[in-house]
N, C-alpha and C positions, 0 to 999 in steps of 0.2 A: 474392450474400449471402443468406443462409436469414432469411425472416422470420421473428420470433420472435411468437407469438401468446400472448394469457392468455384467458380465459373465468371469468366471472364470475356465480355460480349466484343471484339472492337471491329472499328469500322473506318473509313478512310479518312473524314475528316473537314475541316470546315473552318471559316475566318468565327473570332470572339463577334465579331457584327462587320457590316458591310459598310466600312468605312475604310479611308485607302491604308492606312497604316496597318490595320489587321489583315488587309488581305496582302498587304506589301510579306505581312512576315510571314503567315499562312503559305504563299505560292513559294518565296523564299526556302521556308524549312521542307518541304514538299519537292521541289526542283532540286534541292540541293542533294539530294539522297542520292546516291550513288544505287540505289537498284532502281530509281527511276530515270536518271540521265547517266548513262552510262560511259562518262570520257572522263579522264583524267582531273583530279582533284584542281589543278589551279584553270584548264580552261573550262570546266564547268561554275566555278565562280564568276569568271568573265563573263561568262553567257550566259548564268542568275541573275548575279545581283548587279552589271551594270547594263547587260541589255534586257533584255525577256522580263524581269519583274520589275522596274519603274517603270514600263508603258504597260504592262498587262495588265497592274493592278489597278488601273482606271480603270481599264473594259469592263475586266472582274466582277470589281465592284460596283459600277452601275448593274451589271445584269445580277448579283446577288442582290440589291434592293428590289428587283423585280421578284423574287421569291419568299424574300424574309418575309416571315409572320409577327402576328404582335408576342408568340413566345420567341421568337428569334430563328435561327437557320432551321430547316426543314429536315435536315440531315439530323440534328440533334435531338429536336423535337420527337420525329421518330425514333429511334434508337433509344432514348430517354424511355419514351412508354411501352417500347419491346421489354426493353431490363424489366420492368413492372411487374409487365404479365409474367414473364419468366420466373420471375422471384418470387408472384405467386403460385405457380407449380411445383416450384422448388423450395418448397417453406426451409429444408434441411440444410441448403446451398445456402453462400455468400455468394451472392451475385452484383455482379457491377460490371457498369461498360467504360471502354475509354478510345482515345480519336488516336490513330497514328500517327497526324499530324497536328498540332495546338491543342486543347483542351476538350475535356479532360485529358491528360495524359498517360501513356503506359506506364511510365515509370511511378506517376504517382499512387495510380489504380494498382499495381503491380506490389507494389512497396505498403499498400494499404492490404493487400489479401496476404501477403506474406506475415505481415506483424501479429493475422489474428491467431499466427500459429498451427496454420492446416494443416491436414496430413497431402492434402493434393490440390493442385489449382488445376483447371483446365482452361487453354487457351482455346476461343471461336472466333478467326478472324472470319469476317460477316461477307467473303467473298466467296461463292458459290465455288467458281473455276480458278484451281492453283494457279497464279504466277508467280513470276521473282519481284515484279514491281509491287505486289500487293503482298498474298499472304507471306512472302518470301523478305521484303522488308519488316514485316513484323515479325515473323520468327527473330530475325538480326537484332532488332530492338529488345525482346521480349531476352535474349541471350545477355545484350549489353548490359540490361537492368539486371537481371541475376548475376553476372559477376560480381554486383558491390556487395552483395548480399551475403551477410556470415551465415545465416542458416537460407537452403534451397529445398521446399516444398519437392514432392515426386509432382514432376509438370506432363502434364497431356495434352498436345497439341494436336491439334485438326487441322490438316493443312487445306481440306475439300471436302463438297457434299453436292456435288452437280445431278450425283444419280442416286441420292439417296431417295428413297419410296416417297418420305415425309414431304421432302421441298415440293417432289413434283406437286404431290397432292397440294401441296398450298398455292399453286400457281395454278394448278388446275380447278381452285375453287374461285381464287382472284379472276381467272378467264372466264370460269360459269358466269360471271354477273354480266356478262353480251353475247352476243347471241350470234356466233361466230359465223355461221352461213348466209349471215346479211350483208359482210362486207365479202369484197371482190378477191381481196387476199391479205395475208398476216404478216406482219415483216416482225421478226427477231432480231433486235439493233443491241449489239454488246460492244461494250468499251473498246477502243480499239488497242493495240499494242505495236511497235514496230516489229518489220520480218524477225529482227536478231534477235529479238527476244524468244521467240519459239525456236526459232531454229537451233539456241543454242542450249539449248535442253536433250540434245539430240546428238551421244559420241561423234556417230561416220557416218551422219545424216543429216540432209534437212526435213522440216516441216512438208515440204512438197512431193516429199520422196515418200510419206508415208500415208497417203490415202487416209489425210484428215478430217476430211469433208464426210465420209462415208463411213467411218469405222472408230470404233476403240480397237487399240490394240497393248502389249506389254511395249512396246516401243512409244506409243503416243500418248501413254495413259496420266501423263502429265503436262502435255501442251494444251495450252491455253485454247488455241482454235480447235485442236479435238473435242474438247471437252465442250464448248460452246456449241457443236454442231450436236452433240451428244444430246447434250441439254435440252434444245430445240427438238429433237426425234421424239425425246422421252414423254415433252409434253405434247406434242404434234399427236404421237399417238393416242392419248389421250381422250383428244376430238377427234379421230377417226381421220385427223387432215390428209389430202393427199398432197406429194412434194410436191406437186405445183400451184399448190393451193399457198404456200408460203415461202420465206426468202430467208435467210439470214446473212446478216451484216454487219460491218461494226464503223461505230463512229468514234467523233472525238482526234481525229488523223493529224498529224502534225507537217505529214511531211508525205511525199507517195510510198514511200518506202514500208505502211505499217501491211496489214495486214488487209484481204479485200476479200470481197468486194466492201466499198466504200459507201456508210446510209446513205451520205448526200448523192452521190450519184444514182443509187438504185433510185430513190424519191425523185430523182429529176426522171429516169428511163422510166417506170411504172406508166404514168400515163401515155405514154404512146403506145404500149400494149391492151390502152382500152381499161387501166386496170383504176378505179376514179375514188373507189371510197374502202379506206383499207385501215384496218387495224393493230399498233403497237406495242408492243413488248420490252422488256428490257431484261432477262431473266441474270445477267451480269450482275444489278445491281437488286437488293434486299430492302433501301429505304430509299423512297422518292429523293431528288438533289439537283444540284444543278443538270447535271446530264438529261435527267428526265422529263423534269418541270420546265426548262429552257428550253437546251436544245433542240428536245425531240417535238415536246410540245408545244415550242415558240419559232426557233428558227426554223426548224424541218418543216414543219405545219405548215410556214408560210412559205417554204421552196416548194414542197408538193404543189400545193396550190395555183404556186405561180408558173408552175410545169404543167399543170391540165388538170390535177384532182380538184376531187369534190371535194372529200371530205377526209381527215384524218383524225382519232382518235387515240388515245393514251391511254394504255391501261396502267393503274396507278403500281406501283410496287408492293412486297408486300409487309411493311412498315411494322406495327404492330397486329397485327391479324391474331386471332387466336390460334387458329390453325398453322400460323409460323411459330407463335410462341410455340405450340405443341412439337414442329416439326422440331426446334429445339432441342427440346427434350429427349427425343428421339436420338438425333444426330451427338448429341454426346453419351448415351447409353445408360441415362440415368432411370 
C-alpha cells in the first residue's frame, strides 16, 4: 500500500487586513502566548490586553498599511505562493500552510490533513533557528490540536534547518543578485529575543558561558544566538567574506535586556567608522514582513542615514524562490 504523506508549511503570522480591530486581535492572541510573554497568566493579561495592545494597535496598523499589497499582507502573499511551488514538486504530498497566529489557522490546516487520512503529516515551522517563542510555540499548538483528535497521523516535526546545505544555497543565490564587494560592509539583522530566553535552554549555564558567537557546540546547538551566528558563518563563507567585512545583530528589542548587539545601534556606530554604503540581510526570517519591509528597510534606512550613511539596501527574503521551494524539499527528506 502507497503511503499517503501531507506537509505542512507554517509561519508566524499576520492581521486579516490592517485595520485596528484585526490587528487589536492579531497582536492580542500573539502577546498572549505564554512562550512569547513569559509571566504569569493574569499579569500578562493586564499587560495585553489593557496596556500594550489598545495603543500598539494604532502604530501597527498605520505601518501595516504601509506594506499591504493589493493581494493583502506580504507575509501571506508570500507563503501562499511558496505552498504552490512546493506542491508542485511534491505532486504526491498534501501540502498546505497555516499562520501560528489568526489565519489560516493550525488547528484548521491541521484538522484538514488529518481527515484526508495520511499515514504521516510533517510539520515545517518556516523558522530557520529553533526558539521556544517560535518553532517551540508551534510544536505546543501543533500538540493541543492533536489531543482532540481520535485518530493521530505518525507526525514529523522539524524543529530547525540554519545549517542545512539547501537553505544556505538559497540565500546564497538570493545574495549573488548584488554584488557584495561594492558595499563597505554586510550586516546580519535577526529578530531579536530577550537574554532568558537562550539562557534558559541551558541546565548550569548561561548563553555567555558558552562561546556562542564563535562556535556550535552539543551544549549550544539549540540556542537561538548560536545558531544565528552560525547561519551568518555558513553564508559569509560562501562569499569568501572576511569577519570584518560583516556584523551581526539583532533587532525588534523591547527592552535592554534582549540580546546584542542591538541593529539600531550598530546603524547608528557604522558611520563613524567610515563605513557609508552597506548591505542587509535577514536570514531569521524566510518571507519578506513587517520586520523587513519596515523596519529594516524604512526605519533602519532612515537611522542610518541620519547617522552619516549613504546608502542602505535590503536584500529581499526568500519568499517564494524556486530554489527555497527546492531547499524544501530537501529539508524534509522527500
Amino acid at each position: 500500500m502507497k503511503i499517503k504523506k501531507g506537509l505542512l508549511l507554517i509561519n508566524l503570522g499576520t492581521p486579516d487586513d490592517p485595520g485596528y480591530l484585526s490587528v487589536f486581535k492579531y497582536l492580542r492572541q500573539f502577546l498572549m502566548d505564554p512562550k512569547v510573554i513569559t509571566v504569569p497568566y493574569v499579569l500578562r493579561f493586564i499587560l495585553v490586553s489593557l496596556i500594550i495592545v489598545p495603543f500598539r494597535a494604532f502604530s501597527s496598523g498605520n505601518i501595516y498599511k504601509k506594506i499591504w499589497t493589493k493581494e493583502g499582507s506580504p507575509l501571506i502573499v508570500n507563503t501562499s505562493a511558496l505552498t504552490e511551488k512546493v506542491k508542485q514538486k511534491l505532486p504526491e504530498y498534501q501540502v498546505e500552510y497555516a499562520m501560528r497566529y489568526q489565519s489560516p489557522s493550525i488547528e484548521e490546516k491541521l484538522k484538514k490533513l488529518i481527515s484526508l487520512n495520511l499515514d504521516e503529516i510533517i510539520i515545517l515551522p518556516l523558522f530557520p533557528q529553533f526558539s521556544t517563542a517560535t518553532t517551540g510555540s508551534v510544536f505546543d499548538e501543533i500538540s493541543r490540536v492533536l489531543k482532540t483528535q481520535s485518530v493521530t497521523p505518525s507526525i514529523k516535526f522539524i524543529n530547525q534547518f540554519y545549517d542545512q546545505k539547501s537553505f544556505i544555497d538559497s540565500w546564497e543565490e538570493k545574495l549573488s543578485s548584488f554584488d557584495v564587494v561594492d558595499y563597505d560592509h554586510i550586516l546580519f539583522s535577526y529578530h531579536g529575543l530577550p537574554t532568558k530566553a537562550v539562557d534558559d535552554i541551558y541546565d548550569d549555564s548561561l548563553c555567555s558561558d558558552n562561546d556562542c558567537e564563535n562556535r556550535i557546540t552539543e551544549e549550544n546547538k539549540f540556542c537561538y544566538k548560536a545558531t544565528c551566528y552560525e547561519t551568518t558563518r555558513l553564508i559569509a563563507e560562501r562569499f569568501n567574506l572576511p569577519s570584518e567585512k560583516y556584523t551581526v545583530s539583532f533587532q525588534s528589542r523591547l527592552t535592554k535586556n534582549w540580546i546584542e548587539p542591538f541593529t539600531d545601534e550598530v546603524l547608528e556606530e557604522l558611520p563613524k567608522k567610515g563605513i557609508e554604503n552597506i548591505l542587509v540581510l535577514s536570514p531569521a526570517f524566510t518571507a519578506d514582513n513587517l520586520e523587513t519591509l519596515y523596519e529594516i528597510d524604512d526605519e533602519y534606512k532612515e537611522l542610518f542615514l541620519e547617522n552619516g550613511g549613504k546608502s542602505l539596501t535590503m536584500v529581499p527574503s526568500l519568499n517564494d524562490s524556486s530554489k527555497w521551494a527546492d531547499s524544501i524539499v530537501k529539508i524534509i527528506g522527500a
